[in-house]
C-alpha positions, 0 to 999 in steps of 0.5 A, a space after each residue: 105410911 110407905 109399905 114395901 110388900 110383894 102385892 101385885 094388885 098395887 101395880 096397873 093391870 095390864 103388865 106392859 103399863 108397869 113402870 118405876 113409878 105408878 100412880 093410882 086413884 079411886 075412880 069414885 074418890 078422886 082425892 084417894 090416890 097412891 103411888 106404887 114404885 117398881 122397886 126392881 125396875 127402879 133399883 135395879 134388883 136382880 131377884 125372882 119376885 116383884 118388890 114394892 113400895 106403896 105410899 099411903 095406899 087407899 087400898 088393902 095390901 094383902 098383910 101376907 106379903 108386907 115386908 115392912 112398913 115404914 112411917 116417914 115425912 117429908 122434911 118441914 122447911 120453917 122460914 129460918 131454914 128457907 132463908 139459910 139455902 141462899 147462904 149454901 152457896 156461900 160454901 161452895 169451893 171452900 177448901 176444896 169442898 161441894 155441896 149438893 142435895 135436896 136441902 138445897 130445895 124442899 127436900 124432893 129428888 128435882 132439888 138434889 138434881 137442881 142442886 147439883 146442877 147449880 153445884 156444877 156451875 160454881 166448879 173452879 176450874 
């Protein structure tokens, strides 16, 4: 479950260690453990109050300040699509068309980036 809330005790105590991306644990359970993006830092919001998203928070969020909760999944990759990403490439400069994304990968931000990497080095120049 992801929570975009105004809670500031998601983020690291003291605020110069605040950053984009900020992950926590339990200090007492090691496998309790989140992440808590700086929505203004990362995004680049112009606005007077500290924006978050949390993903599956092992801690109480104060209700008061959700804005929203959200339920999502990562994409699932069954062997049927894992064995068409090597056909993508076949897709590349026809009809004047590219193609990159994290589809090219496992769904994540690193394999939109790889993509559009490998998508650069198929460019006709």
């Amino acid at each position: 479950m992801a929570y975009i809330h105004t809670d500031q005790r998601a983020m690291p105590n003291n605020r110069k260690a605040w950053s984009s991306w900020n992950s926590s644990m339990d200090s007492k359970n090691l496998e309790k453990n989140s992440i808590t993006y700086w929505l203004n830092l990362l995004q680049n919001l112009r606005c007077d109050e500290n924006i978050f998203l949390t993903l599956n928070p092992y801690f109480d969020i104060d209700e008061k300040k959700i804005l929203k909760k959200v339920k999502f999944t990562h994409p699932y990759y069954d062997q049927k699509a894992l064995d068409a990403q090597s056909e993508l490439n076949k897709l590349q400069n026809q009809k004047d068309l590219l193609f990159c994304g994290s589809y090219f990968g496992y769904g994540f931000h690193e394999d939109g980036i790889k993509s559009s990497i490998e998508m650069l080095k198929s460019l006709n120049d």
